[in-house]
C-alpha positions as CSV (number, residue, x, y, z in Angstrom):
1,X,62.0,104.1,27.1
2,X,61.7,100.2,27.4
3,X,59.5,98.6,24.8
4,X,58.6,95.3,25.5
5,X,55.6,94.8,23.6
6,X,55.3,94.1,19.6
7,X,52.9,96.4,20.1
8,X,54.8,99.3,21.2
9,X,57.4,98.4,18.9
10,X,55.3,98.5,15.8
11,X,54.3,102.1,16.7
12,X,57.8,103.2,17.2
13,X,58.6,102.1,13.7
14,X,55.8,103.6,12.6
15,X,56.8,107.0,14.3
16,X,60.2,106.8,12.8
17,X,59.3,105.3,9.3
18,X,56.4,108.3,8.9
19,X,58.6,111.4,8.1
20,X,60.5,109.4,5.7
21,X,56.9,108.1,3.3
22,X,55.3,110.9,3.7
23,X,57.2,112.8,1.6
24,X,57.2,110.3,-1.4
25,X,53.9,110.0,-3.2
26,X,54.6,106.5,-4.5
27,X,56.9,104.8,-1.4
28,X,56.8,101.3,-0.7
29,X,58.7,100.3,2.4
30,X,59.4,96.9,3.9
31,X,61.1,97.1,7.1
32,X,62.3,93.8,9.0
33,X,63.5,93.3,13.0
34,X,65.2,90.0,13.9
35,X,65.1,89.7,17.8
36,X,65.9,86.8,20.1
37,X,64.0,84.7,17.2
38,X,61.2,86.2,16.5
39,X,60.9,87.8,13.3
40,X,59.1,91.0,12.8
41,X,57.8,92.7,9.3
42,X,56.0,96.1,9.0
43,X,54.8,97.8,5.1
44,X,54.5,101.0,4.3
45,X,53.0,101.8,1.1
46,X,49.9,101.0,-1.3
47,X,50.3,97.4,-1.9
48,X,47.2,97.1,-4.3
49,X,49.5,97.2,-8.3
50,X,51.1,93.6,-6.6
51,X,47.6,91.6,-5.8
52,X,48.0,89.4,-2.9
53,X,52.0,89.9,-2.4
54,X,52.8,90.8,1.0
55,X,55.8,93.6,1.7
56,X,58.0,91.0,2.9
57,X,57.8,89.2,-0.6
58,X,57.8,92.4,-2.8
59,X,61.3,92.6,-4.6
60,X,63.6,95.2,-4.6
61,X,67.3,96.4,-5.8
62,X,69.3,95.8,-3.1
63,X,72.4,97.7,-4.1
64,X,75.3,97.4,-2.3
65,X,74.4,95.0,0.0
66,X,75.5,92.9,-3.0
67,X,78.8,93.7,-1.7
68,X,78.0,91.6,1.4
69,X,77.0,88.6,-0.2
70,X,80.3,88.7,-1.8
71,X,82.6,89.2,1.0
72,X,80.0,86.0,2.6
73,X,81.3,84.0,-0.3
74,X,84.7,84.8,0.2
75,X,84.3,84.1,4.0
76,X,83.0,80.6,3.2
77,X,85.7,79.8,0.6
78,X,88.2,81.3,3.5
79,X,86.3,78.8,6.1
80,X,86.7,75.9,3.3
81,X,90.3,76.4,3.6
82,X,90.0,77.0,-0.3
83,X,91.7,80.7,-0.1
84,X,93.2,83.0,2.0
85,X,92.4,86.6,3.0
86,X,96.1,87.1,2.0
87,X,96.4,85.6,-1.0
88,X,97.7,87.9,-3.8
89,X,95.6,89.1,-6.6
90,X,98.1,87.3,-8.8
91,X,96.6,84.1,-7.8
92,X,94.4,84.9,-9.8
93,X,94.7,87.6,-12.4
94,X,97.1,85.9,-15.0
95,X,98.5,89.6,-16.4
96,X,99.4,90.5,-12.2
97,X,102.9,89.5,-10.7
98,X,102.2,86.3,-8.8
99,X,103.3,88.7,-5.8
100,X,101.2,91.6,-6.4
101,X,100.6,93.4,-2.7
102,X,96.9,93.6,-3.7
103,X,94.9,90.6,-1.5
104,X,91.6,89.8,-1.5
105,X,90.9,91.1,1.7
106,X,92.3,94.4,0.4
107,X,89.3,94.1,-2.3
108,X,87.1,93.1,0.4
109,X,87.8,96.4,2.8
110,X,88.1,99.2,-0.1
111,X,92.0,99.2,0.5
112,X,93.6,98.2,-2.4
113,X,94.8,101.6,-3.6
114,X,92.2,101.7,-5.9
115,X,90.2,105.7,-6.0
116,X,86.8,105.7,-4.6
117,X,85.8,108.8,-6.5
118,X,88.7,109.6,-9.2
119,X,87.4,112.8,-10.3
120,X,89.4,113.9,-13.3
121,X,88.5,110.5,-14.6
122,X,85.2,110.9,-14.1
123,X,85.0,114.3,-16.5
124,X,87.2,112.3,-19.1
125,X,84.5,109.6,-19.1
126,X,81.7,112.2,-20.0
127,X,83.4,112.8,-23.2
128,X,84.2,109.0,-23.8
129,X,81.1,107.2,-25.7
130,X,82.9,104.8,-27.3
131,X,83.3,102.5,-23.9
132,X,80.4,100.5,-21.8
133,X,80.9,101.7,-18.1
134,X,78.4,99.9,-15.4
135,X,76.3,103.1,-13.4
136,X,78.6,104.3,-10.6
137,X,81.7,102.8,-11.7
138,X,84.6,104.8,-13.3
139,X,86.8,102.4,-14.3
140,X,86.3,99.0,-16.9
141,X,87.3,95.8,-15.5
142,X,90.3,96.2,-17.7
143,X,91.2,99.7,-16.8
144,X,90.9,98.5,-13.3
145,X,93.2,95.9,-13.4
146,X,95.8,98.4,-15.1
147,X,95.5,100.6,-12.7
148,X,96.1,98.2,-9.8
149,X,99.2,97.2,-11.8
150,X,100.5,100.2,-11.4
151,X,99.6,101.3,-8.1
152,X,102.5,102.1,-5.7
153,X,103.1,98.7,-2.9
154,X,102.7,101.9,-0.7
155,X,99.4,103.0,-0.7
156,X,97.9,99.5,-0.2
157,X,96.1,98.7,2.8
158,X,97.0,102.3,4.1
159,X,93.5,104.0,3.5
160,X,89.4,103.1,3.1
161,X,88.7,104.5,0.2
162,X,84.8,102.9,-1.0
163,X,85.3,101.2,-4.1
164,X,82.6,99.7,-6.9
165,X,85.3,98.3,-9.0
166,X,87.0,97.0,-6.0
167,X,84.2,94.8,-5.0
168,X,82.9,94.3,-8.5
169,X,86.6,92.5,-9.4
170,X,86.5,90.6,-6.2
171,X,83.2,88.8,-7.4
172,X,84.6,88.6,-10.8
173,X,87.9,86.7,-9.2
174,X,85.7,84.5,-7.0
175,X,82.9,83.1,-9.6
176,X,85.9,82.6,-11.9
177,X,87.9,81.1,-9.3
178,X,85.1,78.6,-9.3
179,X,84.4,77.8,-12.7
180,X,81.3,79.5,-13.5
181,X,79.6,83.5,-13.3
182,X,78.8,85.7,-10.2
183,X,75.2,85.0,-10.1
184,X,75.5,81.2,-10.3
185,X,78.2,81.1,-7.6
186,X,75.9,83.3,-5.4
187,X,73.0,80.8,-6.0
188,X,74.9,77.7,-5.6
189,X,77.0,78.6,-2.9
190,X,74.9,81.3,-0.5
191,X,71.4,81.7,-1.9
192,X,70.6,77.6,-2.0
193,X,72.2,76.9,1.4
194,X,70.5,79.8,2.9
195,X,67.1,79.1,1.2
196,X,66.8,82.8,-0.6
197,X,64.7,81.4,-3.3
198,X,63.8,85.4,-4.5
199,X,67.9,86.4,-4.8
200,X,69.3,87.1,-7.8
201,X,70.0,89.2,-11.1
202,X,67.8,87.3,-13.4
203,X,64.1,87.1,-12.1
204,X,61.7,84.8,-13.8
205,X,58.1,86.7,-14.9
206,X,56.4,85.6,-11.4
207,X,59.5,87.1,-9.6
208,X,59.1,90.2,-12.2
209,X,55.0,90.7,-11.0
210,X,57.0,91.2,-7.4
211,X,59.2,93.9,-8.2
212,X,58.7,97.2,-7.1
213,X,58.9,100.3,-9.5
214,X,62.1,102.7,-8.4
215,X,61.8,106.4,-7.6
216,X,64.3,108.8,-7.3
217,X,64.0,113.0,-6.7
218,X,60.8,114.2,-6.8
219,X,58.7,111.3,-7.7
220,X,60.7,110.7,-11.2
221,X,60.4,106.5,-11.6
222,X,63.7,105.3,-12.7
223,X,64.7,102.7,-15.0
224,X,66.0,99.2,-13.4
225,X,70.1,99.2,-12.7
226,X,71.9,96.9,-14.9
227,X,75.8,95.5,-14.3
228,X,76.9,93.6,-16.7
229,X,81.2,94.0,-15.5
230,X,81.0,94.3,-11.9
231,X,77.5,92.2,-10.7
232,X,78.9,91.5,-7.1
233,X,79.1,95.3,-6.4
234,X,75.5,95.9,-6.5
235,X,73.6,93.6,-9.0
236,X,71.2,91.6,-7.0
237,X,67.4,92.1,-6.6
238,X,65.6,90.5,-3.2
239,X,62.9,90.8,-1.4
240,X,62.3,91.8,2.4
241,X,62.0,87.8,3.9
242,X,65.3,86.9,2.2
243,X,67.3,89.4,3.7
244,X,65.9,89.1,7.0
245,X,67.0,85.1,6.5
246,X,70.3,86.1,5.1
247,X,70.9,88.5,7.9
248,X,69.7,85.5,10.5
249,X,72.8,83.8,9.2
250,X,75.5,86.5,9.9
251,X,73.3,86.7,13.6
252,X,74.3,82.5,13.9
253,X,70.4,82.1,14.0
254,X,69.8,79.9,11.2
255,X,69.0,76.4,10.5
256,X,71.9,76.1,8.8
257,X,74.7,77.2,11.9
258,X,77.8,75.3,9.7
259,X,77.2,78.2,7.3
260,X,76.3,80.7,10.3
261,X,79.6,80.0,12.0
262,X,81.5,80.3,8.5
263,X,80.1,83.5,7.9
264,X,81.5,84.9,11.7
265,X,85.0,85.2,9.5
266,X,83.5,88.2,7.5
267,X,82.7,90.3,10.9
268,X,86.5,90.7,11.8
269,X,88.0,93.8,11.5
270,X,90.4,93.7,8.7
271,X,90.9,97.3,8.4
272,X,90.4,100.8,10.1
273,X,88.3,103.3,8.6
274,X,89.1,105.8,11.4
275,X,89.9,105.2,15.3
276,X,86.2,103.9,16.2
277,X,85.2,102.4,12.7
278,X,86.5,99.4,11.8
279,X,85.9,97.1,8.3
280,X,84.9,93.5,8.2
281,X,85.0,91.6,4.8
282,X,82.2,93.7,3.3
283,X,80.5,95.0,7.0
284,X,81.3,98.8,8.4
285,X,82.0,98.0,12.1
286,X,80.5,100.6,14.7
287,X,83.0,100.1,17.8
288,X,81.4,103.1,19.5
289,X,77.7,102.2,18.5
290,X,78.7,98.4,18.7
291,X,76.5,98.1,15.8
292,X,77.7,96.5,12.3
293,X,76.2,97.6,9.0
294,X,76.0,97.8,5.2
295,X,74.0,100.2,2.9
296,X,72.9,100.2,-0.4
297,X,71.7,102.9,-3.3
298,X,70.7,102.3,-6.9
299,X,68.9,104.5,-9.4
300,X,65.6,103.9,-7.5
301,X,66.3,102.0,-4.8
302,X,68.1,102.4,-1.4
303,X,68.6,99.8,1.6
304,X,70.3,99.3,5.1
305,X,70.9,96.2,6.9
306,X,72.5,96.3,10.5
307,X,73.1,94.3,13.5
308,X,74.2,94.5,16.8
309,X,77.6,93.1,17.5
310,X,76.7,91.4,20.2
311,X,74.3,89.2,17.7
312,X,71.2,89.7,19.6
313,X,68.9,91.7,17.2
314,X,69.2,93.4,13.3
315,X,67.0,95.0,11.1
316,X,66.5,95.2,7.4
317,X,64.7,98.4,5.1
318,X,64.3,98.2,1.4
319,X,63.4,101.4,-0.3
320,X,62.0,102.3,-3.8
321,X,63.3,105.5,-3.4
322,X,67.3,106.7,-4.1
323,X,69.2,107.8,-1.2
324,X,68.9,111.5,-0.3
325,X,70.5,113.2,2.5
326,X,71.8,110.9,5.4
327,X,68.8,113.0,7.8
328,X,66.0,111.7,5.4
329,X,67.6,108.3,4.5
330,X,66.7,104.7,4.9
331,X,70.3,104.6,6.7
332,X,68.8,107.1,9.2
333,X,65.7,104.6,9.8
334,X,68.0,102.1,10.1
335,X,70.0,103.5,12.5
336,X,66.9,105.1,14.6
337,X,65.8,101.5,14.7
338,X,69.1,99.7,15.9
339,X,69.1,102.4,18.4
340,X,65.4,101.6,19.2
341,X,66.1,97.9,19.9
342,X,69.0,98.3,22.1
343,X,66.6,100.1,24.1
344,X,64.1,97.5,23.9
C-alpha cells in the first residue's frame, strides 16, 4: 500500500491509533510525523478541560525519552571536544579511581555493570522506609556509586542491561561537570538552541493549565512523577511540537544544523544489545528494521519517538496512559507508524 496523500495518511493513523483510545475512557493522544519537511500532527482525545490548546501544545511526562536528551548533551559536549566517550567515571566522581573502567559512554549504553532489575534488592527496599528512593530506581545516587566501585573491570561493557541509575548519574556527572543542575544544563545547552520553550521539570502555572492528567490500569488517574536524584533518567515534561522539533534535530532538519550535525555522534553504535540491535548514546538501533528509537513510561504516562536511519521521516506519540503490554502500547503505534511511512 503506497500512501501519498496527507489524506490517506491521516486515516491510517487513525486506523492504527483507534484500538489503542478506545479502550481508555479518559485518553488524550498527540501523535506527530516528520517527513521530507513537512510536519504532520493528529489528537486523539476530548480536548475541551484545556480551552483553546491544541494536542500539539498539551504537555505531557515524557519519561525516558529524558534519557535522550541526556546522551544529546553528552554528544554536544563530545562534539565540543570538552569530553570523551572514554573518559573514566573518575574524571569525575572524586571517591572513584581516576582509572575506573566505568566511561561515560558505558553510562550512556546501560553497560556499566550496573543491574537493570536487582531483585533481591528490590524486596530489601520494601522493608527500608528510612531512605528516599526516586520511582523505578533501586539504588541511591550514593549506593550507586558504591556499587560501581565495586563492580568487577569484567563485567563492564560486556552486557545491555537498562539502567535508571545509569542514566540518572550520567546527567548528574554532566550538569555538575558544568557548574550548575540537570534542568538548567538541559535548558541552556539543548532546550534554548533548539527552541523547546515547553521542556522542562519545573513548569510555570500557564505551562501547568497544559498538562494532561496521567492514567494508568483501568482508568485510575495517577499522581505526577517526581525525581529529585536522577532527573536526566526520566524527569522532563513536553509537549507534542517540542518533540517533533527536538526529533527534527537528530533528523539534521533543523534551523540550527551546527547542533543537528553534533547530535549525529549519539546515533553511533556504541554497543550490541544482541546481533541485529545495536545502542547509540541513549538511541536502540534497529539494524534489521533500520529504524532507531527510544521509549518512555511513567506512572501515567507513556511515549515513543523513532526514526528511520536513513533520516528521512520520524514520528512522535505522547500518552496519558502507562505502558501496558507491548500489543496494546504506544511502542506498538509507534512502530505500526514507522512501518507505515516506509511504505509511504
Amino acid at each position: 500500500m503506497r500512501l501519498n496523500h496527507t489524506t490517506n495518511i491521516e486515516q491510517a493513523v487513525e486506523r492504527i491509533v483507534q484500538p489503542y483510545v478506545s479502550k481508555r475512557k479518559h485518553a488524550v493522544l498527540s501523535v506527530g510525523i516528520l517527513r521530507g519537511g513537512e510536519r504532520l500532527v493528529y489528537g486523539f482525545g476530548d480536548l475541551r478541560p484545556f480551552g483553546a490548546v491544541s494536542f500539539d501544545n498539551l504537555l505531557y511526562e515524557i519519561g525516558s525519552i529524558t534519557k535522550v536528551f541526556t546522551t544529546s548533551l553528552l554528544a554536544l559536549l563530545i562534539a565540543e571536544g570538552a569530553l570523551r566517550p572514554d573518559d573514566s567515571l573518575g574524571k569525575f566522581e572524586p571517591t572513584l579511581p581516576s582509572r575506573h573502567p566505568v566511561t561515560l559512554a558505558h553510562l550512556a549504553t546501560h553497560t556499566s555493570g550496573l543491574p537493570g532489575f536487582p531483585i533481591f534488592k528490590a524486596w530489601r527496599n520494601r522493608f527500608d522506609k528510612t531512605q528516599h528512593r526516586d520511582p523505578y530506581c533501586h539504588f541511591t545516587p550514593e549506593e550507586a556509586i558504591s556499587y560501581l566501585r565495586n563492580v568487577p573491570p569484567g563485567n563492564v561493557g560486556r552486557k545491555f542491561r537498562y539502567s535508571n541509575e545509569g542514566t540518572g548519574i550520567l546527567g548528574r556527572l554532566l550538569a555538575t561537570w558544568l557548574g550548575t543542575d540537570y534542568e538548567t544544563a538541559i535548558t541552556e545547552r539543548l532546550c534554548v538552541p533548539l527552541h523547546l520553550p515547553d521542556t522542562g521539570i519545573t513548569l510555570t502555572l500557564e505551562q501547568q493549565a497544559r498538562m494532561v492528567p496521567g492514567y494508568a490500569g483501568k482508568d485510575v488517574q495517577r499522581p505526577e512523577t517526581l525525581l529529585r536524584d536522577y532527573a536526566g533518567a526520566g524527569a522532563l515534561r513536553s509537549t507534542l511540537n517540542d518533540q517533533l522539533t527536538f526529533l527534527s534535530a537528530h533528523l539534521g532538519d533543523h534551523p540550527n544544523e551546527e547542533v543537528g550535525q553534533d547530535l549525529l555522534i549519539s546515533q553511533q553504535v556504541y554497543a550490541r544489545h544482541s546481533k541485529t540491535i545495536g545502542v547509540g548514546l541513549g538511541w536502540i538501533i534497529d539494524e534489521r528494521g533500520k529504524f532507531v528509537w527510544h521509549n518512555g513510561s511513567t506512572h501515567g504516562f507513556s511515549s515513543f519517538m523513532g526514526f528511520h536511519q536513513d533520516r528521512s521521516s520520524g514520528i512522535v506519540v505522547l500518552s496519558n496512559y502507562r505502558s501496558g503490554l507491548l500489543s496494546d502500547s504506544v511502542d506498538r503505534i509507534g512502530l505500526d507508524l514507522l512501518d507505515l511511512l516506509k511504505k509511504s
